[in-house]
N, C-alpha and C positions, 0 to 999 in steps of 0.2 A: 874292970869295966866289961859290959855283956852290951854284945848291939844283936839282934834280933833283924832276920828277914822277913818281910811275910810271907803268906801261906799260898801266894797264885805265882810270885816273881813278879808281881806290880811294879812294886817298889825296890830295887834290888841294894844289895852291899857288895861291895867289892874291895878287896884287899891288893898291897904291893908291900915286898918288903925291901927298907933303906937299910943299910948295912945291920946291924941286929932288932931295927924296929917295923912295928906292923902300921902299916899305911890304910886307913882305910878312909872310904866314899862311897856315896852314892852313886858317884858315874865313873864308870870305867875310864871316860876320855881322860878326866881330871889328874887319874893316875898314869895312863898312856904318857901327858905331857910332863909328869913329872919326873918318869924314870928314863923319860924318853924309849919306849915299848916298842918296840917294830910290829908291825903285822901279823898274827900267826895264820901261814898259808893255808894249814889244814881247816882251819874256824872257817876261813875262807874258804874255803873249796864246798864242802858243808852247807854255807849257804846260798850256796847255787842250787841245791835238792829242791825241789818242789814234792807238795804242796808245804812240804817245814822242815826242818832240818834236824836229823837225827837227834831223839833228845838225848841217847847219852853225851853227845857233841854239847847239846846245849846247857845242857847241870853243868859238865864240868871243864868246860874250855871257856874262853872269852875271847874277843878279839884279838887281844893284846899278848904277846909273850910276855910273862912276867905280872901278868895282872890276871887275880883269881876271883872268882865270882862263889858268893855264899851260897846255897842250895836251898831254893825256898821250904818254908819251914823249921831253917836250922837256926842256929844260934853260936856267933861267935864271944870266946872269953879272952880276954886280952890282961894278961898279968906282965910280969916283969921277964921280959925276952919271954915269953910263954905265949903262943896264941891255938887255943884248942875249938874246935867245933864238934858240936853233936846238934839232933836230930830234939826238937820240943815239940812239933805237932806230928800228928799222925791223925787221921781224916777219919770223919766219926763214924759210927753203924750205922748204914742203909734200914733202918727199921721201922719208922714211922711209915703209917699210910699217909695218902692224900690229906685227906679231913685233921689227920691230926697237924701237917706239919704246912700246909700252908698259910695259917692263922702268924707260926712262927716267921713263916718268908715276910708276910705282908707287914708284921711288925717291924722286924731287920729292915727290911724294906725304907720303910715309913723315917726310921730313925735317923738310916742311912741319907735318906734326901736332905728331912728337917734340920737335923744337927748341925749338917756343915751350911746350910742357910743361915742360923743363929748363928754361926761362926763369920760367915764372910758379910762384906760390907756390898749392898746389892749396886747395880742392877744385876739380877741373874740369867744367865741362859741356858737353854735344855737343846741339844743335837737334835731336832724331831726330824726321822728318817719316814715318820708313819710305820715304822712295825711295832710289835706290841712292846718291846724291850723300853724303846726310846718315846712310848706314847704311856707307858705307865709310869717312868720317871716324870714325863711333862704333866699327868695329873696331880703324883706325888707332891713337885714342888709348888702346882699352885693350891693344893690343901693347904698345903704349910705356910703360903702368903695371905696375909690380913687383903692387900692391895696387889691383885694380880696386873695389873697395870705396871707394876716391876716385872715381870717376867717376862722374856724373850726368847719366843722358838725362834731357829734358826733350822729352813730345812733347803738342800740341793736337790734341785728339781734335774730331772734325766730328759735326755734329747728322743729317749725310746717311748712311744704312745701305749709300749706294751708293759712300761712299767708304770706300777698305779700307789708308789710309794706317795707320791705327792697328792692323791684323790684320799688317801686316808689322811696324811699329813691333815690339809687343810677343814678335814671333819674334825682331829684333834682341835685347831685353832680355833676354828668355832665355836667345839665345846669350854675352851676356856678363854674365850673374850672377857673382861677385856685386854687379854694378853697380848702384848701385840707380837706379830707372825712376820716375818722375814722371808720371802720365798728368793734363794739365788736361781736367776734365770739360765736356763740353760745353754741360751745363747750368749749371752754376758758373763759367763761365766769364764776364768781359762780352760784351753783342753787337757787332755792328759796328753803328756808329754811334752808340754810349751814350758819354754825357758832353760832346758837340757844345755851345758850342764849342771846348770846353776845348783847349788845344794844348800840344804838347812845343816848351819854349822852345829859343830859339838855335837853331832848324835853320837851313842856310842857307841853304834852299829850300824850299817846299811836299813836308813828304814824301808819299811814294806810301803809306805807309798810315794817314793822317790819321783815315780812317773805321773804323781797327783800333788807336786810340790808347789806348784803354781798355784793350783786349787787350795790346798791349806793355807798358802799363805795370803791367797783371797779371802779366804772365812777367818782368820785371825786377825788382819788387818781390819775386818769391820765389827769385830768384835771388840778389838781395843779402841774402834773410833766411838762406840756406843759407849765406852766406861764399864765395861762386863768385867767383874770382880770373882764371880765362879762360870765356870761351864761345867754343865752337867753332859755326857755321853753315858750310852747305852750299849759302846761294846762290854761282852763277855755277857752277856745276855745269855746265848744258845750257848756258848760253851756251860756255862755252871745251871743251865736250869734244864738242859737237854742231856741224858746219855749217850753217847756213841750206840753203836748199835752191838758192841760188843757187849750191850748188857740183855741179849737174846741167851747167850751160853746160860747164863747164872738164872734168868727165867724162866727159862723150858727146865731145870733140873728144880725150880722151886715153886713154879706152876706151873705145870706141864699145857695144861688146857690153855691156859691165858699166853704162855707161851708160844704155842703154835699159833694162836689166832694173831698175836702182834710178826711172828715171823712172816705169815701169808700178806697180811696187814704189807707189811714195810717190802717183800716182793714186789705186791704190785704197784706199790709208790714208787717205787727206786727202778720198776721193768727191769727186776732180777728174775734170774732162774730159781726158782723155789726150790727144786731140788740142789743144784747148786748152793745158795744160801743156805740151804740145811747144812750141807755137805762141810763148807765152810765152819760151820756153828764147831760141829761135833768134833772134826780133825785139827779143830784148832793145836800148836805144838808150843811144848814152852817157851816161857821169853827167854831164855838163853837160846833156844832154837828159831824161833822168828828172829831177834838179834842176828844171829850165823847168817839165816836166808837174808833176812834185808840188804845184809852187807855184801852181799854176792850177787846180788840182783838188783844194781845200781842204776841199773839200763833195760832192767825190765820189768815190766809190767803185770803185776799179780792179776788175776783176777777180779774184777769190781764187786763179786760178794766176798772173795777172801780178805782185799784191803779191808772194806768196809768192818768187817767183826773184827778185825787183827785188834792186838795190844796197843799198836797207831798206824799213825798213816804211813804208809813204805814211802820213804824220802827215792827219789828217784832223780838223777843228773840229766840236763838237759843234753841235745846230741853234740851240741858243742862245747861239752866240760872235756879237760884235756884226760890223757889216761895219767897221771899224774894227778891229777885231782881225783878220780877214783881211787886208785890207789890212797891216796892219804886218807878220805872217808872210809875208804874198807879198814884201812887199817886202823886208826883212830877207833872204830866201834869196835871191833873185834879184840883191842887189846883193853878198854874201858870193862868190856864187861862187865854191866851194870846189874844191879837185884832190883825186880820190878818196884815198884813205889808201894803199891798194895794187889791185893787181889786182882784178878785180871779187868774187870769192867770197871772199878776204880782207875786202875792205875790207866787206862785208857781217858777215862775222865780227865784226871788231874793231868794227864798230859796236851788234853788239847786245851784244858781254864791256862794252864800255863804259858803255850804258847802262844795266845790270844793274848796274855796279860803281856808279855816281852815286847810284842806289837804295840800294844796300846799306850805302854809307857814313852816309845818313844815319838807318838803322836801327842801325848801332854806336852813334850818335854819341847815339841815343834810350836806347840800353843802358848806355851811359856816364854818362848823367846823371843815373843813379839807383847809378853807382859800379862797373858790371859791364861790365869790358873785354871786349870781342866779339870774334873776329878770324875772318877768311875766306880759310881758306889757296887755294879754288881764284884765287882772284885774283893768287896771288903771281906773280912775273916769270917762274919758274922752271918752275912748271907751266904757265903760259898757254905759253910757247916752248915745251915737252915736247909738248903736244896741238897745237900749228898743225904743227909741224917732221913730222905724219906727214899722208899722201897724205889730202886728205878724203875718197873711196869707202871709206876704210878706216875710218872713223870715225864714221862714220854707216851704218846698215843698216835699210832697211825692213821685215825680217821679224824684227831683233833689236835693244831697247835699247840705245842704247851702249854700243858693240862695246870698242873702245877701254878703257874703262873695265872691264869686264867682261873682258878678258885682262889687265891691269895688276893688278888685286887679288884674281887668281883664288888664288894661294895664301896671303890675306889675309881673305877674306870668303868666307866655306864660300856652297859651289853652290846650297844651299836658299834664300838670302839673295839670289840676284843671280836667281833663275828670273820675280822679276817681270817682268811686261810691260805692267802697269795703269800709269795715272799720273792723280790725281787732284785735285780742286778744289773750291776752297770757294765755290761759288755759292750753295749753299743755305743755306750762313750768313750768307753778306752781305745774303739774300731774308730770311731770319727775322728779323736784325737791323732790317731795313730797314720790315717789318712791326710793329715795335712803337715805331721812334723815326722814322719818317717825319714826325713833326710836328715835331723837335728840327733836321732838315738844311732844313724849309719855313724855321721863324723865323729858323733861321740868314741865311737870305738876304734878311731883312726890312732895311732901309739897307744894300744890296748895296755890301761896300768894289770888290767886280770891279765893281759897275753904277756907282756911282762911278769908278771909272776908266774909263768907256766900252768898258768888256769882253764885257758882257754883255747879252743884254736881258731882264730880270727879268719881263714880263706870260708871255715863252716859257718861260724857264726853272722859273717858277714849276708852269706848266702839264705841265711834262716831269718833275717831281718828283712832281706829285701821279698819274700816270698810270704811272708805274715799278714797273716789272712784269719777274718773269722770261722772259714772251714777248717783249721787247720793247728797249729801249734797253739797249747793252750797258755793265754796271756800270765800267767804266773811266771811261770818259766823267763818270759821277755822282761817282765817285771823286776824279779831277783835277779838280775842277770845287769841290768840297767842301773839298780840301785845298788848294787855292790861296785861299779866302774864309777857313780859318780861319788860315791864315799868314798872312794878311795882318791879321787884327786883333791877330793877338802882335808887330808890330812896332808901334814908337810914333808916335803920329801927329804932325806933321799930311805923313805921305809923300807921303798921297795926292791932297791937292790940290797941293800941291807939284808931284808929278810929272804931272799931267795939264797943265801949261804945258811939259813938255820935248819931249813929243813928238809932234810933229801930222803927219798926211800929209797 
């Protein structure tokens, strides 16, 4: 038997093995309660890094001792006591231009929406955030409806007047009445961080919106009260249709002209040092040597044009991770020792479609468990190879949002719908939330299960909650930090003294 992963970590497999047999599933927890798996502290420590956690950590560790995770793109063969894995995909030639390869997205595209419509039993719904990712899906699927009158936008309006997600949103609605448009009200809405410590069971991991638990399970709850049979999201959008900006190196040596002009370009977007950023470009050091620096520089801060172009993003411990928990990260990366995935602006790619897909899976999996199958067509195989197979200059543009995307759905998504250039964020909702339940995430950490495992140091961290301020610590941090305490008390104890004899440095 051959079970196959795919190519973003969407979908993941994961193995355990019972006395000479190989155990395999879809979700880690499954094998966690089977073998009864304690915690592994270092997985844990890991993910306390902001803004993601080391990805050698994340290819090849899992939460679980004794539960192993398949490497997306690989393929496991399971014979008699024999379980072997090797490597099936490898990420195509960046060669096509523009013109040639957006015709190919919009088809992938197209298919990806339709297909699984033909497949599910409607009514349908589309995440519409109003940016172009989740407003080209919401064209897509109502192409593909005879009777748009089945299709359901679903969009979270923000309490910030300086975000204008919902003034696009309701242009989309318009454009496809008679669909009908859902707006959750911001004030009706829950806040983030209401109902701490409550958790969504069975994840396999700490999800990334532990502190928006309440919120999902508000838009899930009304999704399964409407009979929604698919939902359609539009994460992994920027990760697979966007390069990192590490694809400036490989530009400026294969057009030099058009290189410098997107490097000046993306300075003055980003109010970097142009020399700087240059600087950055050229001294870039290998990934066995960014590898070394990363893991030594756990607690400091690179540069904001060196992060930027690096191989990824420099995982960095909040100030209240124990020195115990760095240490396990440093040492975990440093003895991993990983060979980059592909060439340098690929494999910076394929690291951040990845970690965006580890996210998003367990946001399906949140949706699923109130009965509402999610599904995330930009993740599919099919598009992810349609957007790498074209030139990155061509796909990224400092003076225009994704360029790429924006030729692919130009005779799909009318021109008034794609003229945005804003992209906006919900900080001041996570700030209002945080305003009225800051005493619900203090007592959460009152018999810390992190400070219990030597993760944490609670006199700091306690001090960094009560002083959390929008000038100041950035909410990632408080985020990860929150949803790894409340994961860990939905799993059944006694894991965690258990596992604080497995692993010492």
């Amino acid at each position: 038997m051959v079970v196959f992963g795919d190519v973003t970590g969407f979908r993941r497999v994961y193995t355990c093995h019972i006395n000479k047999a190989t155990v395999v599933s879809n979700h880690a927890d499954v094998l966690r309660r089977l073998i009864d798996a304690p915690v592994s502290r270092t997985w844990l420590a890991a993910r306390l890094t902001s803004p993601d956690m080391p990805s050698p950590i994340r290819e090849s560790m899992t939460p679980f001792n004794g539960v192993h995770a398949l490497a997306p793109g690989h393929r496991l063969s399971l014979g008699r006591n024999v379980a072997r894995t090797g490597r099936y995909w490898v990420p195509p030639a960046a060669t096509n231009p523009c013109a040639q390869g957006a015709p190919i997205l919009a088809d992938e595209l197209r298919t990806a929406v339709a297909g699984r419509m033909r497949a599910s039993a409607s009514p349908t719904s589309v995440q519409l955030s109003g940016g172009m990712d989740s407003t080209t899906l919401s064209c897509l699927a109502g192409e593909a409806l005879s009777d748009r009158s089945r299709l359901l936008l679903v969009t979270s309006a923000s309490s910030s007047p300086a975000n204008d997600d919902l003034m696009w949103a309701l242009r989309v609605g318009k454009h496809l009445a008679p669909a009908k448009h859902v707006v959750l009200d911001a004030q009706r809405t829950p806040l983030f961080f209401d109902d701490l410590p409550t958790a969504i069971g069975g994840m396999d991991e700490p999800p990334p919106f532990a502190a928006a638990s309440a919120r999902v399970r508000h838009l899930a709850e009304l999704l399964a009260d409407r009979g929604v049979r698919l939902h359609l999201n539009g994460q992994g959008g920027d990760e697979v249709l966007l390069p990192p900006l590490a694809y400036l190196r490989h530009t400026l040596r294969r057009r030099p002209r058009l290189g410098w002009r997107h490097l000046r370009g993306h300075a003055a977007l980003r109010d970097f040092s142009l020399t700087q950023l240059l600087r950055a470009v050229v001294s870039l050091p290998s990934y066995p040597r960014w590898l070394w620096r990363a893991a030594r520089s756990l607690r400091t801060e690179a540069g904001a044009e060196y992060d930027a172009v690096g191989w990824e993003a420099q995982p960095l411990l909040p100030q209240w991770a124990s020195g115990d928990a760095e240490r396990l990260v440093r040492s975990a990366i440093l003895d991993i020792a990983p060979a980059p995935l592909a060439e340098h602006s690929t494999h910076a790619t394929l690291v951040r479609i990845r970690s965006t897909a580890y996210r998003s899976s367990l946001y399906r999996d949140a949706l699923m468990a109130h009965g509402v199958p999610a599904e995330f067509p930009y993740f599919d195989r099919s598009v992810v190879e349609a957007a790498l197979s074209v030139v990155p200059w061509d796909r990224v543009d400092p003076w225009q949002p994704k360029p790429l995307l924006r030729t692919a759905v130009a005779d799909t998504v009318p021109a008034p719908l794609l003229a945005r250039r804003t992209k906006a964020h919900y900080n001041d909702d996570i700030y209002r939330g945080w305003s009225t339940n800051q005493h619900r995430a203090i007592e959460l950490f009152d018999q810390s299960l992190l400070a219990e495992l030597g993760l944490v140091n609670e006199d700091v961290l306690r001090g960094c909650l009560r002083s959390f301020k929008p000038s100041g610590l950035a909410p990632g941090f408080l985020s990860d930090t929150i949803a790894c305490e409340v994961w860990l008390r939905s799993l059944a104890p006694p894991f965690a003294r258990q596992e604080v004899n497995h692993e010492h440095i």
